[in-house]
C-alpha angles and dihedrals in degrees: 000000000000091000088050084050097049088050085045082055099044091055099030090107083053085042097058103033087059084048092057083053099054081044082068107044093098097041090117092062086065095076131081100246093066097049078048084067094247106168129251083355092128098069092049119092100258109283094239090044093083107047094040120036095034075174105054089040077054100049091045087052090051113118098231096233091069083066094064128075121287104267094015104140119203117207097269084242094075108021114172090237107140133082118230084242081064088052095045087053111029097050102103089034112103095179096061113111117213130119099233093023089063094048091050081045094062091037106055072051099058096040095048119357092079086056094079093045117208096308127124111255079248090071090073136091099233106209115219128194110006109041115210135189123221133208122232083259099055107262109138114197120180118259132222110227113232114253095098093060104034091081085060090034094051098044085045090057092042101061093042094053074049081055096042094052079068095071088067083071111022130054113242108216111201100278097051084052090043083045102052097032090055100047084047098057095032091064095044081049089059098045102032092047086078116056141047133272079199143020103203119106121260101020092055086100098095117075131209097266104049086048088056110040082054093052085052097045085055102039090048095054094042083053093053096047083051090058098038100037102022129258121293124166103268092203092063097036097036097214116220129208138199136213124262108207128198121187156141135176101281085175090070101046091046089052098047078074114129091179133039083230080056102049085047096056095049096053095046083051095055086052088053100043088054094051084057096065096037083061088053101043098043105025114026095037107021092210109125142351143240114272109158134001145176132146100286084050167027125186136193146195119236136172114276092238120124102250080077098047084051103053097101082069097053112069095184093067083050095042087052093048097047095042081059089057097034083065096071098031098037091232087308085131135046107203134222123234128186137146126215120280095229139033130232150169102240098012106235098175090070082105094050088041091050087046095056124128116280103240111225108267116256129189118220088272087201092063106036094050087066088066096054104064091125125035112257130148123280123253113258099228111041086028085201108079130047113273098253123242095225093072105063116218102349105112096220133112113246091260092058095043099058093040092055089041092053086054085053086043097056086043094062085056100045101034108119091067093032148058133181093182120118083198093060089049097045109105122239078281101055092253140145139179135206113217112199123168137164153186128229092231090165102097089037108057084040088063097236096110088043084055084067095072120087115231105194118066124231092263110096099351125119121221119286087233092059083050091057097044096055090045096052099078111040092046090056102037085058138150080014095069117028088209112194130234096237094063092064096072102166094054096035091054095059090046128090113264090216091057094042092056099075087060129072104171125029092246092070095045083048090053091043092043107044111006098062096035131068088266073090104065141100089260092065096039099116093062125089130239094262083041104057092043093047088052090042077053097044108032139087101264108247096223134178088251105046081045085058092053100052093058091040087047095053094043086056086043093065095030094060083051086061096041095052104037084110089071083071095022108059117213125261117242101202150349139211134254122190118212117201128204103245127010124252132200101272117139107252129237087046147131123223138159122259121209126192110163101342095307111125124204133150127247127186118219110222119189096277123071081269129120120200115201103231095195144098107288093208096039090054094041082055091049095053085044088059102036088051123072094209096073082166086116108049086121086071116104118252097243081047097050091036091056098044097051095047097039104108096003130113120239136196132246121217129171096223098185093040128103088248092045083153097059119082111240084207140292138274127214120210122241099156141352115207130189119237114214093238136175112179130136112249083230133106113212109202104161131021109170157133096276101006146059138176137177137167110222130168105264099245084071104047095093098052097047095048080050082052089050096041094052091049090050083057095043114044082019104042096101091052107025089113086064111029101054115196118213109209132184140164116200113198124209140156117257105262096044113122112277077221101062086034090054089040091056093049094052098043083058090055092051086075109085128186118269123203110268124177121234116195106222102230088178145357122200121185107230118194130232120325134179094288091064086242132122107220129208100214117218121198105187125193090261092070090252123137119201117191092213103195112231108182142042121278083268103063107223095067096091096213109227085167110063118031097068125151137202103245114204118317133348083251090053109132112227121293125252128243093008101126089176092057131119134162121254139195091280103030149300109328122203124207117242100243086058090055113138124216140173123057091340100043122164119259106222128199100234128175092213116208117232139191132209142190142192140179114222097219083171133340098277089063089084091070093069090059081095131133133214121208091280098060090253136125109265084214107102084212098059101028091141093062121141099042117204102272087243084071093067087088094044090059075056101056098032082054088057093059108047093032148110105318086018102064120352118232099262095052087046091055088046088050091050092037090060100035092054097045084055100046086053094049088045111052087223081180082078099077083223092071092045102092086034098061087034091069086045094055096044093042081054097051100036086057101041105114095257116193083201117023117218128239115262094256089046086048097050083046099063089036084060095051088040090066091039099056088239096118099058090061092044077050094053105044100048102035105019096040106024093029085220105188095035090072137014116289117245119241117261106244133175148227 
């Protein structure tokens, strides 16, 4: 494939000029008067443009090849022959003839015209007045229409079309091209992101820009197969493409950390290796883009040709892509490449792809064998190459060691804003707490979970059941009867006419509809044939751009969690530097420990003769007051106490992380403690991303932030919470305890994914507006559990019939009787929110519930009971309930409020556990018999427990409940064993 690269390279300045322009196509949707409904205006160059940027209208009118070099000659077959104004107005035209006109044609097709599906314009809900976005999830949120930004969008793109003339008479190399290209999409990204390809409800979920991204993944790849193949008309040929996938198990690599510095750099390094091959794949040899990544992966879609299929035989396109990589992780990591079995036009297998096993991680053995010719200990932190000699104690190759440096290095500089310190971040406790979460994306970027929302409104549309039932008996009787389309009324007069006019019998539109989709695959394999048309009828599309949104909306999901975490965890205003009074030996840009009569605390050693404590101000001034018989002065602020207790003494220095961590490394005397003007968040951010976040947090704050987080999955995933289960846990630990075992613990909570489980309704109630601007359905299920499912548009007068579906009974469930809103999906009938049955009679409804976990690192060991058996649940006997329903959260809250400080004190609490426990292990209260027996117990133990405030009757029957449970001893321990709530002030509850 080498000679097809070098032709790729060659062309590459002819490649991306033609990809700006497909950046462009859409431009005129980016203007009021198309959200105002004025008609054809979005294939006009935008009204404004004309009058007022002479030089941007130019430059749109430009014919492409004026932007390359003088004498510069493209293949015929793709001669860059076209202007961006052709591809504004010539985008929904499919008679138009030009080369590079009739790929953007089929891309644009490909990136936004599945999105509608096969329904008359009639079928949609038009919004007047205000105009909102949704999120693939249902969450609408009112959009501002363009006009305040154009002016700073259109001078934007006026001086960079000013940057890109100069191409005609300088060469680009590869970074002016990243560095322009970049700029450029990230600023369509700003100003695209937020605001609608289309108006209608419910197909208002897909924004500009993922419209247009996917218009451009699929355009650049139609344009390389051109070069490389040879231009066909991909209208009449309907290219396909496949997925080229690039991974390794970034888990693994994460979890070898021996140091929270180390667990940050490499994860800054897997973002920048991946960069690197982006460059390559997108840049240097214009051959795919971007579609998915996280830090096991990054895919990308490429054209369907055979050069592709092939790569695995030609070491030279593997080698490329792995010296890419091999820049940034210095041949650590051998990569996995790998390209999807099987083509397609809108590429429906990117979920199964993204899914795929994690392959063991293996080093380049030829490399690493020439550093072990002798026979040395291994680093701590790549575990693949000898610890190096030049670096003292520390235990690190020097690789590692200049990779976790230049992390300590970029500290110094940021940190004012920053810390990497996990004894900045420990709590006045010493306590930390690791934060993971995650979403079950599978079922969603396959598409399946997409296939539950409904696409018609209820206006002119007959039942999905009539749909089902005219379409029973022609699809079995054939091929014995060719039965026409026009013979099934109810379903052709729903349908687009334009679609319909390429068939002439159902068996084609089936064909059309269902063969050559997903509806074909093994997914969808327990519906019938009148069942899998009627959903492709009746169904969201699950298109490549409304795919591409679920994972972009997750990622920002989680990304707005770590941008906001200040909102719980308040900034620090300073911290402290020693200066000592001569300078000893240390290495500098480190970190040691620091020891004056017994008291422990980390400084880090910058390239002055100055120390900076990298610790928690108010957690050491609480260890000196501890550790000090005089507490008089306990009014005193912590910088104040701190400096007046190390001024004039002599401390310690200790290499915490070294192999002779006893041993002092020498001793500083002094002279001064200042104070630094500081504002950085005591939280360690490790993985933002689509399906997964982590955060390390001090522990006080754990529990508000998992409520933050708690109270954003309601409110932007209420509609959809049956269906997009979040996995939550919080592992405590005290600050020095390994990040490995911390990260180990944490994963071993997200392996636990959600399982179907089945929650009888016992009542509904209809509640009116509330602050969100919704009108809820309230669902109350046997569980005690109480969903507000929302039932109408952000602007609470739309009632929704498309998002809030449920799974009714069994997948074999007939169809429900009296639900005029039903339709079966891929894995049974669903049931809209506003039919749903309770009482006796109540409905049984299919629900992947969301957890949360927790678990206190005594000691590193610990880690090994986060373990589930088939069932979801902790193998553990003592901790059986483990994880809780994440709707309980709240309830560890309100339990906590009534056996708590100035309800019981800490002592009387102990006494009541203490007794509670010892009888649960002496009465097996697993055997129902024992149950009402250990209940009175439990409730003779509490009522005469010594209360300083006595509970109401229904709080008291509460914690009795959770007494017999065993739920009480885990909100216990959390809040008194774990936070130590009562021993110091509680923390303010805050919110995301």
């Amino acid at each position: 494939m080498s000679k097809d690269l070098n032709i790729l390279a060659e062309n590459r300045d002819a490649l991306l000029l033609a990809e700006v322009a497909a950046w462009l196509h859409m431009i005129a949707k980016y203007q009021d008067s198309f959200l105002d409904g004025v008609k054809d205006v979005d294939i006009k160059i935008p009204e404004d443009i004309t009058p007022n940027y002479l030089e941007l209208e130019k430059s749109l009118r430009k014919n492409m090849k004026s932007f390359l070099k003088e004498g510069f000659k493209l293949p015929t077959d793709v001669d860059l022959d076209f202007t961006i104004c052709d591809f504004i107005e010539n985008h929904r035209n499919r008679d138009s003839q030009g080369i590079w006109v009739r790929c953007l044609i089929d891309a644009h097709g490909r990136g936004s015209g599945t999105k509608k599906g096969v329904l008359k314009d009639q079928c949609y809900f038009k919004q007047d007045g205000n105009i909102y976005l949704s999120s693939p999830f249902a969450d609408d949120k009112l959009i501002k229409k363009p006009s305040s930004k154009k002016s700073q969008f259109y001078s934007f793109l006026t001086d960079e079309f000013k940057l890109l003339s100069s191409l005609s008479s300088n060469n680009w190399d590869l970074n002016d091209w990243d560095k322009w290209r970049t700029q450029f999409i990230d600023t369509l990204h700003l100003h695209f992101c937020s605001s609608v390809s289309d108006d209608r409800i419910p197909i208002n979920d897909v924004s500009l820009w993922d419209q247009t991204v996917s218009s451009v993944a699929f355009f650049k790849c139609e344009i390389a197969e051109a070069l490389l193949c040879g231009w066909k008309d991909p209208i009449q040929n309907k290219p396909k493409f496949r997925i080229l996938r690039i991974a390794f198990d970034g888990d693994e690599v994460i979890a070898k950390s021996s140091l929270i510095g180390d667990v940050l750099s490499k994860r800054d390094a897997i973002k920048n290796g991946f960069e690197e091959i982006k460059k390559l794949l997108e840049i240097d040899y214009p051959l795919g883009f971007e579609v998915y990544r996280d830090h096991n992966q990054i895919l990308f879609l490429v054209p369907h040709i055979d050069k592709i299929l092939d790569f695995k035989k030609d070491d030279e396109f593997l080698k490329l892509i792995q010296k890419q990589f091999d820049v940034i992780f210095k041949k650590d990591i051998q990569l996995d490449i790998s390209v999807s079995h099987s083509a397609s036009r809108n590429v429906y297998f990117l979920g199964s792809m993204i899914d795929s096993t994690k392959k063991p991680l293996m080093p380049s053995i030829s490399e690493i064998t020439n550093f072990w010719a002798a026979s040395e200990e291994k680093c701590t932190s790549c575990q693949i190459r000898p610890q190096s000699l030049f670096f003292g104690n520390r235990q690190l190759c020097e690789i590692c060691f200049e990779r976790i440096k230049g992390r300590s290095k970029k500290w110094i500089q940021d940190r004012v804003n920053d810390t990497i310190w996990i004894d900045e971040i420990a709590d006045i406790n010493g306590k930390i707490s690791l934060i993971v979460a995650s979403f079950d994306l599978k079922d969603w970027l396959n598409g399946k979970m997409i296939s539950t929302y409904r696409n018609p409104t209820n206006e002119k549309v007959p039942y999905f059941s009539e749909i089902l039932m005219e379409l029973d008996s022609p699809l079995k009787n054939y091929p014995k009867i060719r039965t026409q389309l026009g013979q099934v009324t109810k379903t052709k007069n729903i349908l687009d006419k334009k679609i319909l006019s390429g068939f002439k019998y159902l068996h084609e539109f089936y064909d059309f509809l269902v063969e050559s989709e997903d509806l074909a695959e093994e997914t969808y394999s327990s519906l019938q044939k009148n069942e899998k048309l009627a959903l492709a009828i009746w169904r969201k599309t699950p298109s490549f751009a409304r795919i591409y949104r679920v994972w972009e909306t997750t990622f920002k999901f989680w990304d707005t969690i770590k941008e906001n975490l200040n909102v719980i965890v308040k900034p620090v205003p300073l911290r402290l530097i020693i200066k000592p009074e001569t300078e000893i030996c240390l290495p500098e840009n480190s970190s040691y420990k620091a020891v004056l009569d017994d008291i422990s605390f980390t400084i880090f050693h910058t390239e002055g003769n100055e120390y900076i404590i990298i610790e928690n101000l108010e957690r050491l001034a609480k260890k000196i007051f501890d550790n000090q018989k005089d507490k008089s002065k306990k009014a005193i602020d912590a910088s104040s106490k701190i400096r007046a207790y190390l001024i004039g003494k002599k401390i310690e220095i200790y290499d915490p992380d070294g192999k002779k961590r006893d041993k002092p490394l020498g001793s500083l005397q002094v002279l001064d403690v200042i104070s630094e003007d500081a504002n950085y968040v005591p939280v360690i951010p490790i993985l933002a991303e689509p399906s997964i976040f982590m955060a390390i947090v001090p522990a006080d704050k754990a529990l508000n932030i998992s409520k933050a987080i708690k109270k954003k999955y309601e409110e932007e995933m209420g509609k959809v919470r049956n269906r997009l289960p979040l996995t939550l846990g919080m592992v405590f630990a005290k600050s020095h305890t390994p990040i490995s075992s911390l990260m180990d613990a944490g994963r071993r909570m997200l392996k636990n994914t959600s399982t179907e489980d089945e929650w009888k309704v016992k009542s509904v109630k209809d509640e009116e507006l509330c602050d969100s601007g919704h009108k809820f359905r309230t669902l109350e299920f046997d569980n005690g559990i109480e969903w507000k499912v929302p039932v109408t548009m952000r602007d609470g007068q739309t009632k929704d019939i498309w998002y809030p579906y449920f799974y009714i009974g069994d997948k074999e469930k007939e169809m429900p009787e009296n639900r005029e809103k039903s339709f079966k999906g891929p894995d049974g009938w669903l049931v809209h929110a506003s039919e749903i049955k309770d009482g006796k009679d109540g409905d049984i409804l299919r629900i992947l519930p969301s957890t949360f976990d927790f678990e206190f690192l005594d000691s590193s060991s610990r880690r090994f009971e986060v373990y589930y058996d088939d069932d979801g649940k902790r193998r553990d006997k003592t901790k059986s309930l483990r994880p809780y329903l994440l709707e309980e959260l709240d309830e560890f809250e309100k339990i906590w409020s009534i056996v708590g400080p100035k309800k019981l004190n800490r002592s009387q609490l102990k006494n009541v556990m203490y007794l509670l426990e010892t009888k649960r292990e002496e009465w097996p209260v697993e055997d129902e018999e024992n149950v009402p027996v250990f209940r009175n117990y439990a409730s003779d133990v509490l009522k005469n427990a010594n209360w300083q405030t006595k509970p109401e009757k229904e709080d008291f029957d509460k914690i009795v409940d959770s007494a017999v449970t065993g739920k009480l001893k885990d909100v216990v321990e959390i809040y008194m064993d774990i936070l130590k709530v009562g021993e110091n002030e509680k923390n303010d509850n805050g919110g995301i």
